[in-house]
mmCIF file as Biopython writes it, N, C-alpha, C and O atoms, coordinates in Angstrom:
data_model
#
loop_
_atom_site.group_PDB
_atom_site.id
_atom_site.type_symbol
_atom_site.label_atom_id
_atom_site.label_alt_id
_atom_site.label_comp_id
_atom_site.label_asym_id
_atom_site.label_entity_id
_atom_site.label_seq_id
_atom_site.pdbx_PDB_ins_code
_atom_site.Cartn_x
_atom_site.Cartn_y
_atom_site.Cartn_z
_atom_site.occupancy
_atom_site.B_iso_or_equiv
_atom_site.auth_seq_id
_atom_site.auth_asym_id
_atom_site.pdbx_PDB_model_num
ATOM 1   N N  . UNK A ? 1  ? 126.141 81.851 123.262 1.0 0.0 1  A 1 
ATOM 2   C CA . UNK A ? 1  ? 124.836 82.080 123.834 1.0 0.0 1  A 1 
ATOM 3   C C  . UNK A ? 1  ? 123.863 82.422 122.705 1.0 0.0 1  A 1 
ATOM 4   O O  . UNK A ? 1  ? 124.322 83.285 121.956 1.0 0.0 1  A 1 
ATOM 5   N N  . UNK A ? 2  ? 122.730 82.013 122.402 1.0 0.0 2  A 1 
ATOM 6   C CA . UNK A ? 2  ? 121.781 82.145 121.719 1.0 0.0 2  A 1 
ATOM 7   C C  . UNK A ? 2  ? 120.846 82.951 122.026 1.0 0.0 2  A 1 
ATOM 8   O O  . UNK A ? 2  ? 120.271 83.166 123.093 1.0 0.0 2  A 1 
ATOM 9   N N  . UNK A ? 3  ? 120.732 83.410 120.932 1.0 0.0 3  A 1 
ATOM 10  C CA . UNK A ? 3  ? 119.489 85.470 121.370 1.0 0.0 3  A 1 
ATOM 11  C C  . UNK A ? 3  ? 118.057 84.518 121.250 1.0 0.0 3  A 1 
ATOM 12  O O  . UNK A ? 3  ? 118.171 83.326 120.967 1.0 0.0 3  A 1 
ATOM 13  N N  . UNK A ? 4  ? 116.795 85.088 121.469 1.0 0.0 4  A 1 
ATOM 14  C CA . UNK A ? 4  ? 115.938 84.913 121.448 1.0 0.0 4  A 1 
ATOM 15  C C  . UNK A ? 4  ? 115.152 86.025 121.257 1.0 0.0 4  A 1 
ATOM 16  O O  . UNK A ? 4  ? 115.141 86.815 122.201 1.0 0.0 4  A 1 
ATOM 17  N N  . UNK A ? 5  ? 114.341 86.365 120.070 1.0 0.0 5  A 1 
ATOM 18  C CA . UNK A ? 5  ? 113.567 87.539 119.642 1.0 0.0 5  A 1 
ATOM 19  C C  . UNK A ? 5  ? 112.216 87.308 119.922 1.0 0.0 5  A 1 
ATOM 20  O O  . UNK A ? 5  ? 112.048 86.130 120.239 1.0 0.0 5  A 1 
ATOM 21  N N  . UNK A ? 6  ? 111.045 88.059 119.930 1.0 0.0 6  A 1 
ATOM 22  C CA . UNK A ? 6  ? 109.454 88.390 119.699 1.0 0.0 6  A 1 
ATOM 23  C C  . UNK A ? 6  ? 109.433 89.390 118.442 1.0 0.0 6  A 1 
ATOM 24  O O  . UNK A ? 6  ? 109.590 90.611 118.464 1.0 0.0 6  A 1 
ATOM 25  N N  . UNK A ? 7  ? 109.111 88.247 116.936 1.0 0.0 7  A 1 
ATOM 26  C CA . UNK A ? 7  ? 108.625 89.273 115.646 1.0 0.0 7  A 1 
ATOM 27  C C  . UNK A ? 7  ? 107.423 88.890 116.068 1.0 0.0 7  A 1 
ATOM 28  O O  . UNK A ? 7  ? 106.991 87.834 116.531 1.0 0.0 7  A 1 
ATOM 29  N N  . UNK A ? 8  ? 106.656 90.601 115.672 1.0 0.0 8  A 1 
ATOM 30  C CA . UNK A ? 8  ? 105.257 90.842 115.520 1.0 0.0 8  A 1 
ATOM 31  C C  . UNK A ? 8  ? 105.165 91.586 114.014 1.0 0.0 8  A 1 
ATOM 32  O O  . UNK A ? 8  ? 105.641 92.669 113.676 1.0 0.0 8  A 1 
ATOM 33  N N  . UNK A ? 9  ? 104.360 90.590 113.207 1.0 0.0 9  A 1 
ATOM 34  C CA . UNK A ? 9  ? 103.950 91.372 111.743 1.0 0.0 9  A 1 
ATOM 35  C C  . UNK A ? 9  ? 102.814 92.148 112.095 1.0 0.0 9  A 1 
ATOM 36  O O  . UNK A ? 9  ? 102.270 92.198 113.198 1.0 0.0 9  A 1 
ATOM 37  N N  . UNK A ? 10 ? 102.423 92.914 110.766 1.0 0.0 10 A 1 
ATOM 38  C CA . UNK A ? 10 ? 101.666 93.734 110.760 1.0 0.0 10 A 1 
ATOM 39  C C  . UNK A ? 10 ? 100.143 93.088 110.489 1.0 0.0 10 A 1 
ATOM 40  O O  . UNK A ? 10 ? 99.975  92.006 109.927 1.0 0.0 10 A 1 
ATOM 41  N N  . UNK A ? 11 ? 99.299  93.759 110.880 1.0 0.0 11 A 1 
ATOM 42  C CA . UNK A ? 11 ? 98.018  92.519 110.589 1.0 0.0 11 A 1 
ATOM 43  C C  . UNK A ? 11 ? 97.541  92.751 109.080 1.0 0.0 11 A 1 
ATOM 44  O O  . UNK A ? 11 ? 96.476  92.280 108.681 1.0 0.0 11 A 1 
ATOM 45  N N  . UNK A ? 12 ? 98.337  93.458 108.316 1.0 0.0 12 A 1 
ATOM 46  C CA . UNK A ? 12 ? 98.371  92.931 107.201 1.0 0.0 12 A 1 
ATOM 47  C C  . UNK A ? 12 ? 98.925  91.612 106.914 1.0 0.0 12 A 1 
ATOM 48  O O  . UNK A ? 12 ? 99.195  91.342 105.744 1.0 0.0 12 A 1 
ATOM 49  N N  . UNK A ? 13 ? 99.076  90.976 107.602 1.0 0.0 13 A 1 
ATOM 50  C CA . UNK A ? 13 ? 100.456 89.815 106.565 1.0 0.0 13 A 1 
ATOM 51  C C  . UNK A ? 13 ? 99.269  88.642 106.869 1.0 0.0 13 A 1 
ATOM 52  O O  . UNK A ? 13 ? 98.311  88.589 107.640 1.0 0.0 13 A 1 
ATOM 53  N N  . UNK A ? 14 ? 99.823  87.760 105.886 1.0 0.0 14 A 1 
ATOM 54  C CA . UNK A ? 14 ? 98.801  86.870 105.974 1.0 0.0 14 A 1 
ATOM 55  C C  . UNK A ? 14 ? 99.385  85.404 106.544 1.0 0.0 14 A 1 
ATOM 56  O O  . UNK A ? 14 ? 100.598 85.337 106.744 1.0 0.0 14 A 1 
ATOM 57  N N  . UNK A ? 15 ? 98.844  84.644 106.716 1.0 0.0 15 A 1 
ATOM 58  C CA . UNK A ? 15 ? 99.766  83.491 107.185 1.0 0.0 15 A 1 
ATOM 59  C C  . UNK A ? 15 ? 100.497 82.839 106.108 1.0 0.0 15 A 1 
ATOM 60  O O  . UNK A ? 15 ? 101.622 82.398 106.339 1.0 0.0 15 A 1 
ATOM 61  N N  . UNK A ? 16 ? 100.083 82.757 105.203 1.0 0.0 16 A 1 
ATOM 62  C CA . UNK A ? 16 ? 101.033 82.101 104.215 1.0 0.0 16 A 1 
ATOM 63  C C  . UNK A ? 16 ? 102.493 83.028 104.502 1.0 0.0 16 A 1 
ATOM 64  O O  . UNK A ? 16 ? 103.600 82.530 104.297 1.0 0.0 16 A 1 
ATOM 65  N N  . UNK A ? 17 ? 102.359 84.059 104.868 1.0 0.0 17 A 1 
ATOM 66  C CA . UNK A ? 17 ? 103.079 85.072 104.771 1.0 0.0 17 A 1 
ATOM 67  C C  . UNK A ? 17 ? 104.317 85.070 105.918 1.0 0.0 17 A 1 
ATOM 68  O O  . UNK A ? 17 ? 105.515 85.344 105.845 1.0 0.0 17 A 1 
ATOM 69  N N  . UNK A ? 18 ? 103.727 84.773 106.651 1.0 0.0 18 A 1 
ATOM 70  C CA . UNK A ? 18 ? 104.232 84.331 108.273 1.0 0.0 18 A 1 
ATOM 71  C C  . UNK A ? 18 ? 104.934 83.253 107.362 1.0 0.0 18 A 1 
ATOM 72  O O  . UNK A ? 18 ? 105.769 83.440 106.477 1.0 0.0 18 A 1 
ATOM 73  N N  . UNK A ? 19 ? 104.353 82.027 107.828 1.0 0.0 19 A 1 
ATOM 74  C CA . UNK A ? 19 ? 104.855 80.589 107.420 1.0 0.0 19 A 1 
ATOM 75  C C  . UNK A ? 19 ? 105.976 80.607 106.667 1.0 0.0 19 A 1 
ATOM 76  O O  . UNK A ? 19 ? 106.854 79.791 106.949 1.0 0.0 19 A 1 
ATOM 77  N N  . UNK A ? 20 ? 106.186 81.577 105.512 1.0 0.0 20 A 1 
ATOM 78  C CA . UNK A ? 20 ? 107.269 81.803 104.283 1.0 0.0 20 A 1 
ATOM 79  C C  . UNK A ? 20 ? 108.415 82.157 105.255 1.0 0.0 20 A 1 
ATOM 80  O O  . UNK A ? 20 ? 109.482 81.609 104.976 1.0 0.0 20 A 1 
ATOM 81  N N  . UNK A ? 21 ? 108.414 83.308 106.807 1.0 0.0 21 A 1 
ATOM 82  C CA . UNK A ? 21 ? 109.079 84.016 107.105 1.0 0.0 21 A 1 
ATOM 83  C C  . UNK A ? 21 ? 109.653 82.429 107.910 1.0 0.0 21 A 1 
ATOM 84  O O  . UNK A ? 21 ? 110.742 81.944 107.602 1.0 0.0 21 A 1 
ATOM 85  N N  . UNK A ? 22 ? 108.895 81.894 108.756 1.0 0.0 22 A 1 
ATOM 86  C CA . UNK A ? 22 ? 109.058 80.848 109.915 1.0 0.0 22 A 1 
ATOM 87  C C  . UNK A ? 22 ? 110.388 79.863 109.096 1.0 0.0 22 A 1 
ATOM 88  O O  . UNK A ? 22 ? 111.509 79.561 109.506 1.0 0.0 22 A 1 
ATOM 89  N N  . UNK A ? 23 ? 109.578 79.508 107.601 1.0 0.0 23 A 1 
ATOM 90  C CA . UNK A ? 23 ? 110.648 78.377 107.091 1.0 0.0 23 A 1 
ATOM 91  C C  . UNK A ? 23 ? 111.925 78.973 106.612 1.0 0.0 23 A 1 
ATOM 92  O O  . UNK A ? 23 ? 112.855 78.181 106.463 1.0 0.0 23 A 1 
ATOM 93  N N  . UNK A ? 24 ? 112.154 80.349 106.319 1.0 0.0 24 A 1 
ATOM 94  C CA . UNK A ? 24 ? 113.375 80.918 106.108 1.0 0.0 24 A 1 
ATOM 95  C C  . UNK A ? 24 ? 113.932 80.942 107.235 1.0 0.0 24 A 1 
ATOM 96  O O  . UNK A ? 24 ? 115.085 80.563 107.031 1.0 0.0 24 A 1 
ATOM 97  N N  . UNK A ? 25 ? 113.763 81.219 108.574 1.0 0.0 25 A 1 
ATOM 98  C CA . UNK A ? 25 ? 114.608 81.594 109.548 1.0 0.0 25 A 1 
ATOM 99  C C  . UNK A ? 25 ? 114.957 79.860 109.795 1.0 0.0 25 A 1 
ATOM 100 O O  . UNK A ? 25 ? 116.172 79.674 109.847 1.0 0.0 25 A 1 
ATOM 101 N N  . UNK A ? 26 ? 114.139 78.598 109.952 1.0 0.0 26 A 1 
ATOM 102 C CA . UNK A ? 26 ? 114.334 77.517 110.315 1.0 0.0 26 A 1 
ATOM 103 C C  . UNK A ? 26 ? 115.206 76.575 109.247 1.0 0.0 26 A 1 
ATOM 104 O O  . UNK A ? 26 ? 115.488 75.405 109.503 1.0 0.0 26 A 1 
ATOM 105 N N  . UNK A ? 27 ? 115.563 77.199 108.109 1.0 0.0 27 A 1 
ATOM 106 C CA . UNK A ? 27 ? 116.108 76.911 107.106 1.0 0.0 27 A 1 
ATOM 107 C C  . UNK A ? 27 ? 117.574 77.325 106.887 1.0 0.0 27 A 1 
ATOM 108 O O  . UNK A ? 27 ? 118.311 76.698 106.126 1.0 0.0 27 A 1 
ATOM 109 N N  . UNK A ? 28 ? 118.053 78.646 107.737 1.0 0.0 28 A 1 
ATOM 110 C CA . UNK A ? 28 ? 118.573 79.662 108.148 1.0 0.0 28 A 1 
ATOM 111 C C  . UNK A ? 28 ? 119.319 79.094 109.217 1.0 0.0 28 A 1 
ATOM 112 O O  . UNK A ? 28 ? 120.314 79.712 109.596 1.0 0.0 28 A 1 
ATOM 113 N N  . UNK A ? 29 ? 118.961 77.842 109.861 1.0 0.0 29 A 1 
ATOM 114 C CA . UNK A ? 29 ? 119.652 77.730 111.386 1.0 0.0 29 A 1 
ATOM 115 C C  . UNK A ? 29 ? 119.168 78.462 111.982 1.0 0.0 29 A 1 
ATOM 116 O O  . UNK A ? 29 ? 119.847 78.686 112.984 1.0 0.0 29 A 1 
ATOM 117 N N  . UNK A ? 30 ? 117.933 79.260 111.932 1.0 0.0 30 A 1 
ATOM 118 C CA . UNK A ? 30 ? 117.130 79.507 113.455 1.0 0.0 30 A 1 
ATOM 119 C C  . UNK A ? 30 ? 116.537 78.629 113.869 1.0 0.0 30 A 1 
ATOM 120 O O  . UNK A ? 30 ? 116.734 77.481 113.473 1.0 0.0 30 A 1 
ATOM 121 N N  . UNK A ? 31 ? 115.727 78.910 114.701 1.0 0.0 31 A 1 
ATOM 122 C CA . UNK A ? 31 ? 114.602 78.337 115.305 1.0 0.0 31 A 1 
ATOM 123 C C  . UNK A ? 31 ? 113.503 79.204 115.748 1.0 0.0 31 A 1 
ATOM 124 O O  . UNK A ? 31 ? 113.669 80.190 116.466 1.0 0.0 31 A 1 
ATOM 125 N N  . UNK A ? 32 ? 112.421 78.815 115.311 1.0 0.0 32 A 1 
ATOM 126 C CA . UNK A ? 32 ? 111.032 79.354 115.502 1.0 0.0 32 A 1 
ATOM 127 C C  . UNK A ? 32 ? 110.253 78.517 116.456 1.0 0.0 32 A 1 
ATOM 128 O O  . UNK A ? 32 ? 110.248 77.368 116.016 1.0 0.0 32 A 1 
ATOM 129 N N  . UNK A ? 33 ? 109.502 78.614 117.728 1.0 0.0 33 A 1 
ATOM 130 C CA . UNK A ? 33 ? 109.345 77.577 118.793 1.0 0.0 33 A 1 
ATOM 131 C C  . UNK A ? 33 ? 108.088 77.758 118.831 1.0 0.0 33 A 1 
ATOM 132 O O  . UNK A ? 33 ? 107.531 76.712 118.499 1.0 0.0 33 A 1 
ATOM 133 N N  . UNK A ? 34 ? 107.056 78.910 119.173 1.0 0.0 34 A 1 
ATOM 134 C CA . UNK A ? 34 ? 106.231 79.273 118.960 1.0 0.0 34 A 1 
ATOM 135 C C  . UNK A ? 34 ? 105.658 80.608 117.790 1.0 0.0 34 A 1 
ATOM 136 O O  . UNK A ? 34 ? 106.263 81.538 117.258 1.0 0.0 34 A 1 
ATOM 137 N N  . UNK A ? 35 ? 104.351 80.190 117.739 1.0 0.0 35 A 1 
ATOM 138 C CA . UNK A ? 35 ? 103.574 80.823 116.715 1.0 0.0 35 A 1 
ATOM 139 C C  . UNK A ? 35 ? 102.237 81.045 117.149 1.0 0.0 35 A 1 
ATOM 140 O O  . UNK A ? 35 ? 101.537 80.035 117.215 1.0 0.0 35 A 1 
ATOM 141 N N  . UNK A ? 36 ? 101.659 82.261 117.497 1.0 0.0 36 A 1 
ATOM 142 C CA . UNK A ? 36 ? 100.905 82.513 118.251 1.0 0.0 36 A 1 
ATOM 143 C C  . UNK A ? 36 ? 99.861  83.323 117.035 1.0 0.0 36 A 1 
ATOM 144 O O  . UNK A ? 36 ? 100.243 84.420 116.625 1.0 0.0 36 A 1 
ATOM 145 N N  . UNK A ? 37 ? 98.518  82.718 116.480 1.0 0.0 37 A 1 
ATOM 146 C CA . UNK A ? 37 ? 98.002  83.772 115.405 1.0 0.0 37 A 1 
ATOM 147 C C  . UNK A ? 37 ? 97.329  85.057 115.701 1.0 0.0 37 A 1 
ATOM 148 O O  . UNK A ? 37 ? 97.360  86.060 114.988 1.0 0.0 37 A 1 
ATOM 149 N N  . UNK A ? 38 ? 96.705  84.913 116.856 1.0 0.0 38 A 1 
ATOM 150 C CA . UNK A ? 38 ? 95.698  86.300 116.981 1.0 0.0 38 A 1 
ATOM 151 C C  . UNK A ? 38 ? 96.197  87.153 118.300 1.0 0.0 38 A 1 
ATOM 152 O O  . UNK A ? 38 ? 95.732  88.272 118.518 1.0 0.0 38 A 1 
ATOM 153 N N  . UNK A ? 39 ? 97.250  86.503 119.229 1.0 0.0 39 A 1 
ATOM 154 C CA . UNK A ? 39 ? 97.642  87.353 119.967 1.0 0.0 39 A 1 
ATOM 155 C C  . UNK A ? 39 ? 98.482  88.588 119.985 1.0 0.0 39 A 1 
ATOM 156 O O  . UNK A ? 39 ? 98.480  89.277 121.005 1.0 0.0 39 A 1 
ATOM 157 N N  . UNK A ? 40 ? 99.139  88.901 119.039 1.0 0.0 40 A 1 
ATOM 158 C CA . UNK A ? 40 ? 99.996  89.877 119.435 1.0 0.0 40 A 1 
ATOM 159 C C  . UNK A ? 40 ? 99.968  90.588 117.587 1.0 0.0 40 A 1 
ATOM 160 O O  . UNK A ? 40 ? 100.932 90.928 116.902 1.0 0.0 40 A 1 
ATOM 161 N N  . UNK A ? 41 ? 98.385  90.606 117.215 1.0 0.0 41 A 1 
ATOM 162 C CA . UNK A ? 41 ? 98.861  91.177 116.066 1.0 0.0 41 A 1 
ATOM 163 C C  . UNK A ? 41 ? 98.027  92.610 116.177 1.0 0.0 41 A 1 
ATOM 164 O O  . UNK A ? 41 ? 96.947  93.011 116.610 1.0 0.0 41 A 1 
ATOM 165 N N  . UNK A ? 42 ? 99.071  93.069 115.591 1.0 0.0 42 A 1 
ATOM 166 C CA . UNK A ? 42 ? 99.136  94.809 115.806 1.0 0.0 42 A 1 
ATOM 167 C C  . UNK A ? 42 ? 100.132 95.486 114.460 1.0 0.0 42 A 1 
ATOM 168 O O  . UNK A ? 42 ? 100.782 94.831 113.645 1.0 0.0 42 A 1 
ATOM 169 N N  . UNK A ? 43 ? 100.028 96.683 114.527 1.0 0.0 43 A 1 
ATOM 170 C CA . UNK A ? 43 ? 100.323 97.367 113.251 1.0 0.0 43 A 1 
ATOM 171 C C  . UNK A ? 43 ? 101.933 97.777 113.624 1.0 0.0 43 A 1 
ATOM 172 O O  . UNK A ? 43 ? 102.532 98.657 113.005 1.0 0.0 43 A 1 
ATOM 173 N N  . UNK A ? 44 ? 102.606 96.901 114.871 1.0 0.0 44 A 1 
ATOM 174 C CA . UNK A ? 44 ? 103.955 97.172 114.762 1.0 0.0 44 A 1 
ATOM 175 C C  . UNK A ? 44 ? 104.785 95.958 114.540 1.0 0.0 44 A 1 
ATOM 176 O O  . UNK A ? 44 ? 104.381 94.827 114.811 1.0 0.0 44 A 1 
ATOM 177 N N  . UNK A ? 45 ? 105.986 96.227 114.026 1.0 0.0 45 A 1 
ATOM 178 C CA . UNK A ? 45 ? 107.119 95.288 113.372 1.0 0.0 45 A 1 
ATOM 179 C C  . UNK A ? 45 ? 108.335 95.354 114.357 1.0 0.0 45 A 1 
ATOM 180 O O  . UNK A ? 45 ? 109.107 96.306 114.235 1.0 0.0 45 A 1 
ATOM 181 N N  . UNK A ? 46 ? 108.565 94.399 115.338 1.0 0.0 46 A 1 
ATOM 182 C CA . UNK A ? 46 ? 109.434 93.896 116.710 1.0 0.0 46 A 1 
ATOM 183 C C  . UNK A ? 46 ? 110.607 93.228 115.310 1.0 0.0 46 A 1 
ATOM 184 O O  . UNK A ? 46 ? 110.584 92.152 114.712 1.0 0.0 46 A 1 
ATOM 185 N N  . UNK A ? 47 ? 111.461 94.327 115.203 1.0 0.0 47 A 1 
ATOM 186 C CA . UNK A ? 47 ? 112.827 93.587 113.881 1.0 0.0 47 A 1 
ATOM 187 C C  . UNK A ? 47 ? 114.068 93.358 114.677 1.0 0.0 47 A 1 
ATOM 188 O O  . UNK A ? 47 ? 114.418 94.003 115.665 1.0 0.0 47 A 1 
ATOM 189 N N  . UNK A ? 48 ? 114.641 92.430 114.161 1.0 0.0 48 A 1 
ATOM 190 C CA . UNK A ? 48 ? 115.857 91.984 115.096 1.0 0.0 48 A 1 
ATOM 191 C C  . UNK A ? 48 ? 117.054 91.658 113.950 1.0 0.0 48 A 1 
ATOM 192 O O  . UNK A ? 48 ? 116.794 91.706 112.747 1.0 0.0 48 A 1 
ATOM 193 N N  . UNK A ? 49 ? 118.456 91.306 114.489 1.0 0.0 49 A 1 
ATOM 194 C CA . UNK A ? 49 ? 119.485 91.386 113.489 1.0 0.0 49 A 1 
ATOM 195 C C  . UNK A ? 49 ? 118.974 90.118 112.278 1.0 0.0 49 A 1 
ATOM 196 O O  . UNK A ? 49 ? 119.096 90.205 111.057 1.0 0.0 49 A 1 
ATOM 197 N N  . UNK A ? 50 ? 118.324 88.849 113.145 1.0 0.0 50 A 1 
ATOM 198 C CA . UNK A ? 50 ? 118.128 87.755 112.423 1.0 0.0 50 A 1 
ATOM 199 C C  . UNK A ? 50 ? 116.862 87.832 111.314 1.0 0.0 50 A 1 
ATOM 200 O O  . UNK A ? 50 ? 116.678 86.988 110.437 1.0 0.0 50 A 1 
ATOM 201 N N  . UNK A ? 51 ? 115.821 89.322 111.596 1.0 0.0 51 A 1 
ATOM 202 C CA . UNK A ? 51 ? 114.633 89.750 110.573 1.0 0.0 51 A 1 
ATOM 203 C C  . UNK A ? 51 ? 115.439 90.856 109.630 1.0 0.0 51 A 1 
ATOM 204 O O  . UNK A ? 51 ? 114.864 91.356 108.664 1.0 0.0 51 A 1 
ATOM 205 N N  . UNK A ? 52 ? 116.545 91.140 109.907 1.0 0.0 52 A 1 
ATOM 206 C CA . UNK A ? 52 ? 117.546 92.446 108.825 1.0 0.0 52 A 1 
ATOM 207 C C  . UNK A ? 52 ? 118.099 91.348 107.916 1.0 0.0 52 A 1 
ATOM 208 O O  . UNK A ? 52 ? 117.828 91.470 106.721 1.0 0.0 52 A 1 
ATOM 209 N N  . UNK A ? 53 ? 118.699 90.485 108.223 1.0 0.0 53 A 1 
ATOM 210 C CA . UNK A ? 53 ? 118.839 89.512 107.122 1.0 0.0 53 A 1 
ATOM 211 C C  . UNK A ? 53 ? 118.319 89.145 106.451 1.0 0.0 53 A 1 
ATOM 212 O O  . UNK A ? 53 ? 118.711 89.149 105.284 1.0 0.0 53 A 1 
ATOM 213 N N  . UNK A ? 54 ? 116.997 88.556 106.867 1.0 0.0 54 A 1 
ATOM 214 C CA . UNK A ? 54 ? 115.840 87.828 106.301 1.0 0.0 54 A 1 
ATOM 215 C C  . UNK A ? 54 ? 115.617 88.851 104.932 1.0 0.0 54 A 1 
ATOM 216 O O  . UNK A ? 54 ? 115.626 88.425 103.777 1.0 0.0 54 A 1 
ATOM 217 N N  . UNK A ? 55 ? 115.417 90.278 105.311 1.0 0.0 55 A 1 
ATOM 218 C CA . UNK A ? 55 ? 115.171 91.029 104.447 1.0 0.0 55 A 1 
ATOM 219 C C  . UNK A ? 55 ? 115.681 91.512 103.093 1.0 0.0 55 A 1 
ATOM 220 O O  . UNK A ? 55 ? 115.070 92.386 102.479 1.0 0.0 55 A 1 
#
């Protein structure tokens, strides 16, 4: 069964910044499906086992 997460960066990050994160996880054997820019940015970080790796 396959997990499905919601990361929210900090509205510091910039999109290049995002984008870097999107092609590691899709590079990674994730999948990234949507990318939403101005909705859900806020000063909290939604981390999951597959963003502890990344790190």
């Amino acid at each position: 069964m396959s997990s499905k997460y919601i990361v929210v960066f900090k509205k510091s990050a910039s999109q290049e910044e995002v984008q870097k994160y999107a092609d590691e996880v899709n590079a990674n054997g994730g999948s990234v499906t949507n990318v939403y820019d101005s909705v859900l940015k806020t000063d909290s970080f939604l981390n999951s086992r597959a963003c502890k790796a990344m790190a």
